[in-house]
N, C-alpha and C positions, 0 to 999 in steps of 0.2 A: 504493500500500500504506500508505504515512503517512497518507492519509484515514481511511482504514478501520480503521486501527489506532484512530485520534483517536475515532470513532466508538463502538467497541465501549468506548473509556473513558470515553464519555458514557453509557453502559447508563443508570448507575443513578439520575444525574440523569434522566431520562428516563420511567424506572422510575416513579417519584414521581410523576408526575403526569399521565402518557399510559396509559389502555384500552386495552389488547389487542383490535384490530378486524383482524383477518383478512379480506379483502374475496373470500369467497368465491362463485361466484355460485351463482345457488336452485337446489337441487331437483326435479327436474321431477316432478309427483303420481305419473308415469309413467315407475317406473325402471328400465324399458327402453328408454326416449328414450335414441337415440343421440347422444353429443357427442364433442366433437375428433376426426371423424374427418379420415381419413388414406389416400391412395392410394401404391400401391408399383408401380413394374415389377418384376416376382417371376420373369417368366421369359419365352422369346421368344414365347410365346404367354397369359403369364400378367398379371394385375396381384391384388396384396393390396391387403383392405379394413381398414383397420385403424379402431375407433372403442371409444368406453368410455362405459360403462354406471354406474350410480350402485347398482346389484344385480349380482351374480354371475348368468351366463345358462349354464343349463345346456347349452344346443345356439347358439349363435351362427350365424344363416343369411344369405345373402342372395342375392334375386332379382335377376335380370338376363335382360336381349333386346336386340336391336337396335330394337328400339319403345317408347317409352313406355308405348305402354296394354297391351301383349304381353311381359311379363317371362316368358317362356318358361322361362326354367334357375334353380336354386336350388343352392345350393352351403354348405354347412355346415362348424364342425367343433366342436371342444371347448377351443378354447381363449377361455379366458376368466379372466385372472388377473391379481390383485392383491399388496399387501406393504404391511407394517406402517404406517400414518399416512396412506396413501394413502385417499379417500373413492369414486374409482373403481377399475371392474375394467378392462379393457385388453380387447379383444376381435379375433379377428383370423379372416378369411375370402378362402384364397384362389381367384379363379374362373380357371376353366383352361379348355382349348381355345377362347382367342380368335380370331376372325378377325383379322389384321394391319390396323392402319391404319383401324378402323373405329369410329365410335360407339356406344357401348352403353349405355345407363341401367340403374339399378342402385337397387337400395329394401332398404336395410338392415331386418331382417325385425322390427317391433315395430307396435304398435298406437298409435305417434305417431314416424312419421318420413315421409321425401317423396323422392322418385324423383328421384335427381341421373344425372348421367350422366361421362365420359371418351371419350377418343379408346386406342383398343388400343394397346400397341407396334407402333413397325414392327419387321418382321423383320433382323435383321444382314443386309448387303446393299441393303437398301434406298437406294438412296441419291437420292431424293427431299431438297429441303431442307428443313431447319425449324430450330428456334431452339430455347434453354434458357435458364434463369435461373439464375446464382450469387448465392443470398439467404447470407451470412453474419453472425453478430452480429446477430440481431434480436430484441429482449426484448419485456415485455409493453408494452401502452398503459394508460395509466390512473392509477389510484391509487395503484399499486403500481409504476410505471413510467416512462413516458416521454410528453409529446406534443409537436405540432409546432406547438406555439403558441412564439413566442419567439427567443429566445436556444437554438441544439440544442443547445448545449454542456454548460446549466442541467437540474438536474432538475426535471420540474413541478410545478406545483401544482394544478392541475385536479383536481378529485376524480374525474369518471367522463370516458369519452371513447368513439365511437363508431367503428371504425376505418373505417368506410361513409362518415363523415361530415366525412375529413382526409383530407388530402393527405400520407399515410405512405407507406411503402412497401409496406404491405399493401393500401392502394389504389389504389397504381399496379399492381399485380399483378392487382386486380381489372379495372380500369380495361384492361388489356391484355390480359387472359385469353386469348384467341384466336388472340395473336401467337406464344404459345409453347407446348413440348408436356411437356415436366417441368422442376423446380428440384430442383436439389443444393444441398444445405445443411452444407457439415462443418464442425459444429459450432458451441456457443454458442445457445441456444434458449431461449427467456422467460427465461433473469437472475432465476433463484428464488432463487440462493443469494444475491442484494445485499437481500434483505429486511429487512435491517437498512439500510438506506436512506433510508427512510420511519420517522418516529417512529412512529408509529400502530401498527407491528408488533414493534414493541420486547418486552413481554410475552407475544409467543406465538411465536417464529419457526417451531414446527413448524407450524402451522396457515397462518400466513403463507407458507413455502416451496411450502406443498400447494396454496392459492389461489390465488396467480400462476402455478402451473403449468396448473391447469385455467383460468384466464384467458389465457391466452396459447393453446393449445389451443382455445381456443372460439374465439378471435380469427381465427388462422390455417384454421379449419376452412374457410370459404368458399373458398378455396385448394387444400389440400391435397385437400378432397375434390372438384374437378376437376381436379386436374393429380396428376402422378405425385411427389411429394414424397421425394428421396432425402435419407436425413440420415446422418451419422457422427458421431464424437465431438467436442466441443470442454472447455477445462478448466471450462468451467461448468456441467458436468452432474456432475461429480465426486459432490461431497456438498453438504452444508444449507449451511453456508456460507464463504464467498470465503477469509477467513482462518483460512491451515490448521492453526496452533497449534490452532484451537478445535472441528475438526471432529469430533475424538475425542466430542464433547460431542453429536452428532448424533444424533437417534432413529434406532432399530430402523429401515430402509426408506429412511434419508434417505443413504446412506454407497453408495461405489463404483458410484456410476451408475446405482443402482437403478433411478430413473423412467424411464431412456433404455433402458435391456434393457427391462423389461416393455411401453414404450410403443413399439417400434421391431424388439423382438428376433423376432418371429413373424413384421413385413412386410416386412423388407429381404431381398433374393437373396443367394445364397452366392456362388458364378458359373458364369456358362453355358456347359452343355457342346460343345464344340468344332464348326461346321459347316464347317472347312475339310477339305480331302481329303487332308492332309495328316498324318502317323501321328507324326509329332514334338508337334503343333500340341495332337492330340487328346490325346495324353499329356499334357503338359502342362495342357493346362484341366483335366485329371480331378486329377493332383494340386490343382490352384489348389484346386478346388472342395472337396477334403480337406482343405483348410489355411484355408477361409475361418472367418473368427468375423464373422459379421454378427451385430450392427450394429456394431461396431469398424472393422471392415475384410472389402470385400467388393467384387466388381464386377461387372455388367451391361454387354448389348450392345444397341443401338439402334439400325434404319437405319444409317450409317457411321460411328459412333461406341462404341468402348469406352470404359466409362469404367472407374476404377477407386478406391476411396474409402478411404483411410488412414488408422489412430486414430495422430494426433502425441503423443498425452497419455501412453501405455503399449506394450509390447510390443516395446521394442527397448533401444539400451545406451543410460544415461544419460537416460531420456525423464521426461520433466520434471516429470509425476502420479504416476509409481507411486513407489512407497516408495524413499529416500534420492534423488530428484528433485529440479528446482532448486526446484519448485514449492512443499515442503515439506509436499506429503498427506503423510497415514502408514499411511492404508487407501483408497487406491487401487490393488490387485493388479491384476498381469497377468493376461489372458485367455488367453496363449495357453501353450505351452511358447516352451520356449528360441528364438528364432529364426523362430518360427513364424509371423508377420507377415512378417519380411522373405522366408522360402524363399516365400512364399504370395504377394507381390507380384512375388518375378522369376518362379515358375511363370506366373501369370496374365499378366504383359508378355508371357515367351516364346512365350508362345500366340496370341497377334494374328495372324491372316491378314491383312495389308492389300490384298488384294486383293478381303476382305469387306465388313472397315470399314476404313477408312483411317486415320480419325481415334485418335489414344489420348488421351485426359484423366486427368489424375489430381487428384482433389480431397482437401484436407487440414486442418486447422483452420490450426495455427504455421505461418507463412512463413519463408524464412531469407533470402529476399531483400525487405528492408524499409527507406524511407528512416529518417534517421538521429532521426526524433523515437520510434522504437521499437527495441526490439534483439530480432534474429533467435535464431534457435534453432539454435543451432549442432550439437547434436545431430541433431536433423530432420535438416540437412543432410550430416552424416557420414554418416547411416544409409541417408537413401532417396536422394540426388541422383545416385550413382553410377548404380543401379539404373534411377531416370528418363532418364539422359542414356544409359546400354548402348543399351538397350530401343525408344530413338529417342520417346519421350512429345513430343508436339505441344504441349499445355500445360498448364499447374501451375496451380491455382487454390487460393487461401488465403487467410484470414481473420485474426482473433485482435487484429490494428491497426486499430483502428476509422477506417479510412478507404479511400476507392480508390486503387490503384496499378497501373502498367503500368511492366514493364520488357522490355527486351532479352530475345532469348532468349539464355539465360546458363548454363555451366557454369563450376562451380569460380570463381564470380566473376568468370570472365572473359568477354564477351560476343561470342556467335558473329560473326564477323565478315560473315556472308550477309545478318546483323540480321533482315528479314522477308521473305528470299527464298530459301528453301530452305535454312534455316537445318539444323544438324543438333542444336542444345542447344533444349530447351524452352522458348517461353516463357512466363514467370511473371505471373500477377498478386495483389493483394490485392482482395480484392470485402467488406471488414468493413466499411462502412458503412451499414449496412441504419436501423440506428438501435437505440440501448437506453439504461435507464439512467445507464447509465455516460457518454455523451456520445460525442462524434468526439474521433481523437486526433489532434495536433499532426503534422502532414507532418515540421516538423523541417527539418534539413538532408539537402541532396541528395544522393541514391548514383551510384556511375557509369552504373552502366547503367539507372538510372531516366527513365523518358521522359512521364510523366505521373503527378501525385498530387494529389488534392483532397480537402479536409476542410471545406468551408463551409457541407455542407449534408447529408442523409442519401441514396445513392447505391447504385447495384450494376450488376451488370455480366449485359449478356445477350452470350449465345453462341450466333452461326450459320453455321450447316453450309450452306454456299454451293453446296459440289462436294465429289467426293472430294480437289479439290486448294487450294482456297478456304477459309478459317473468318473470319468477322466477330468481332472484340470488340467492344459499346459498352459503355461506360456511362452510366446514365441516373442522370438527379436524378431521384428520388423524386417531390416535388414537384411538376414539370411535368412532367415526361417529357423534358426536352431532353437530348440526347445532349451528352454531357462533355466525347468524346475518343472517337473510333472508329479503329478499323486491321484489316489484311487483313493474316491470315499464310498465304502460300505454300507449301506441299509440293508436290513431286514425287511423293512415294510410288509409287517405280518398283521398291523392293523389298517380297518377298511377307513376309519375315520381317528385322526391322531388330535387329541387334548390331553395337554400335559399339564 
C-alpha cells in the first residue's frame, strides 16, 4: 500500500510530461466479431456462451452439433449489455439439452467468427476421472502488465507480448488443454484497477482501466473458450482503482464490480437442482438455489465433484470490501440481504449426496490459512470455516497471496490429526501464483500446518478426481510444466450426508 500511495503522489510529476496512451486493442471493421469469449457449466446438461461485441446485438445466437461441418441447433436470447465507459456489450447464450461427456463445436453467430468446440459436462455421478485447474491472481500480459522475461518479481518493460509466444501461465494452459476439463478462478482477473502502474496511463485511467480489461479478455479467450471457465469475486474487481481513498473518484460503470456482473452475471449457475432420492437433500438444493447470487457466490455439480464458489470480498460480518471493511471501499455494497451468502452456503453443503458426488470443493479468493509473509482474513475465517469443517468440505482452495501453498487439512488452526488419511477438516491450499503485475509474494515465515510454499516463479495448482475416494493436488510451474509438490488426499466417504 506504501507503493501505491508513493505513486498516486507522483501523479503530477508525471502529469507533465507523459501522453495519455491507453493500449486498447482495434476494432474489428466487423462489430459483431466476437471477443473475450467465455464458457460456463450452466447446468447438468447445460454450458453458457458468454462473449462481447464492440455493437449492441439485438438477438445474440449460437450454432452448435456434435460435427463441425453439421451445426444442427441454434440457440439465442436477448441479452446483450453494456455500462457506462465500457467500449463493449457483454453477450450471453445458453445451449441446453446437452449430451453428457461429449464434444460439441459451436460458431458464435456473426459474419467473422470460427467454429471452436468443448467437451459437455458430465452428469453428477459420473464418476469417471478427470482433472481441473485453480488459475488464481492472473492479470494482463503486456504493456499494461506483466511478462516473463526476467526478474517475476519486477514489472516489465516490454511494450507488446504475445501470450502464444511465452512460457506464462496462459501457455501452459494452452500447452495442456486436453489434460483438463474446466478452471475455477475466484477471483482477481487482468489487475485493471493497478493502471496506474505504468506511467503511460497516468492521464487517462478510465480508458486505461477499460483497455487492460479487454486485453486481458482477449488474452484468456483461447482458454476460456474451450474449457469451462468458473470465476467468482476477488478485491480487484471492486472499482477503477486499488486505493480506496480514491475510488469515490471512479467513473459512472467503473464502481462495485461492475465489469464482473455484466461480464460473468448471465454465465455463471445459481445451483443444481437436487438428483438425490433423498427429500431432505432436494429441499435443501431448492433453497441453495433461492439464495444463490451468481457470480458472487454460486455452485455446480460435475461427474463427483460439487463445487461450490464464495465472494470473500462482501456479504457477511466484517468482510473486508463492502462499506466500513478492512479494505476501506466505500461503495462496494452487499449483494445479498442479511445473511444471505452464508444461509445459501450451508443450504447448498447440506444438500450433497455423496453417494453422487463424493467430492465437495469450495473455492474463494482470501485465504485464512497463509504463511506468515501474508496475513489471513480473519473474518473469512469466522464466517465460513465452521460451515466448511460441519459440512465435511474435502478442500479449500484460495488465492489473494500471490504465491503457492499447501497445508494440512486444518480446523480452527488446529491440524487434523488423520493429516491425508481420512482426514475429517478440509484441506487448504493457496493457488495465487498465476502471475500479474503486482509480482509473487514473499513465503515469509512458516505456519504450522504448512507443508509446502513456493514463490520463485509463477505457478498453480491442478486438481484430480482419481476415484470417489482418491483426489491428486499438483502444482505446476508455469514455465515448464514441472510439478512442484504433489499429494493424495484420502476419503472414505462412507456417509451419504456428512455433519460434523
Amino acid at each position: 500500500m506504501v507503493d501505491i500511495l508513493a505513486s498516486m503522489k507522483a501523479l503530477p510529476l508525471f502529469a507533465a510530461c507523459v501522453l495519455a496512451a491507453a493500449s486498447y486493442p482495434p476494432i474489428p471493421s466487423d462489430k459483431t466479431t466476437p471477443v473475450q469469449q467465455r464458457l460456463a457449466v450452466k447446468g447438468p446438461n447445460a454450458v453458457s456462451v458468454g462473449w462481447n461485441t464492440y455493437q449492441k446485438l439485438a438477438q445474440p445466437c449460437v450454432q452448435y452439433g456434435t460435427s463441425k461441418t453439421s451445426l444442427t441447433s441454434m440457440q439465442c436470447s436477448t441479452s446483450s449489455i453494456t455500462y457506462p465507459t465500457s467500449r463493449t456489450y457483454s453477450n450471453a447464450v445458453t445451449l441446453t439439452g446437452l449430451t453428457p461427456a461429449t464434444t460439441y463445436y459451436y460458431k458464435i453467430v456473426s459474419t467473422n467468427s470460427s467454429v471452436e468446440h468443448f467437451l459437455s459436462p458430465r452428469v453428477p455421478g459420473d464418476k469417471t476421472p478427470f482433472s481441473i485447474n485453480a488459475i488464481i491472481d492472473l492479470g494482463v500480459y503486456g504493456a499494461d502488465g506483466f511478462t516473463i522475461q526476467g526478474d517475476q518479481t519486477k514489472r516489465d518493460i516490454i511494450p507488446t507480448i504475445d501470450p502464444s509466444l511465452n512460457h506464462t501461465t496462459i501457455d501452459r494452459l494452452a500447452r495442456t488443454v486436453d489434460d483438463y476439463e474446466f478452471i475455477i478462478h475466484p477471483g482477481d482477473l487482468a489487475y485493471a484497477d493497478d493502471w496506474f502502474e505504468k506511467p503511460k496511463n497516468l492521464l487517462d485511467g478510465k480508458n486505461a482501466y477499460e483497455a487492460i480489461l479487454e486485453q486481458f479478455y482477449t488474452q484468456l479467450a483461447p482458454i476460456a473458450g474451450r474449457k469451462p471457465y468458473m470465476a467468482s469475486p476477488g478485491n480487484h474487481e471492486v472499482a477503477c482503482q486499488e486505493v480506496p481513498v480514491l475510488t469515490l473518484a471512479c467513473p459512472e460503470g467503473q464502481k462495485n464490480f461492475t465489469d464482473f456482473m455484466n461480464r460473468f452475471g448471465q454465465t455463471m449457475p445459481s445451483s443444481f437442482a437436487s438428483t438425490s432420492a433423498n427429500q431432505a437433500a432436494k429441499v435443501n438444493a431448492n433453497k441453495a438455489a433461492a439464495l444463490a447470487k451468481p457470480p458472487f457466490w454460486f455452485s455446480f455439480e460435475y461427474g463427483m465433484v460439487h463445487v461450490a464458489m464464495i465472494d470473500t470480498e462482501t456479504d457477511f460480518a466484517n468482510a473486508p470490501d463492502q462499506p466500513g471493511g478492512s479494505s476501506g471501499y466505500l461503495n462496494a455494497s452487499p449483494f445479498g440481504t442479511a445473511n444471505q451468502q452464508l444461509d445459501w452456503l450451508a443450504a447448498d453443503l447440506a444438500s450433497v449426496d455423496r453417494t453422487i458426488t463424493p467430492w465437495v470443493i469450495v473455492g474463494g479468493h482470501r485465504p485464512w490459512y497463509t504463511t506468515k509473509g501474508s496475513s489471513p482474513c480473519d473474518s473469512c475465517q469466522k464466517a465460513f470455516e465452521p460451515l466448511l469443517y460441519k459440512y465435511g468440505v474435502d478442500l479449500a482452495i484460495f488465492g489473494h497471496v500471490h504465491n503457492s501453498q499447501r497445508f494440512l487439512p486444518v480446523n480452527n488452526s488446529v491440524a487434523d490429526p488423520a493429516k491425508l488419511n481420512n482426514p475429517k477438516a478440509p484441506m487448504y491450499i493457496v493457488a495465487g501464483g498465476a502471475g500479474n503485475i503486482e509480482g509473487l509474494s514473499s513465503v515469509g515465515g512458516n505456519y504450522s500446518t504448512n507443508v509446502f510454499a513456493y514463490a520463485d516463479d509463477f505457478s498453480y495448482a491442478s486438481v484430480s478426481f482419481q476415484s470417489a475416494n482418491n483426489l491428486k493436488v499438483d502444482f505446476i510451474r508455469s514455465s515448464t510444466g514441472d510439478v512442484l509438490d504433489s499429494s493424495v488426499l484420502y476419503k472414505k466417504h462412507d456417509q451419504q450426508f456428512v455433519v460434523q
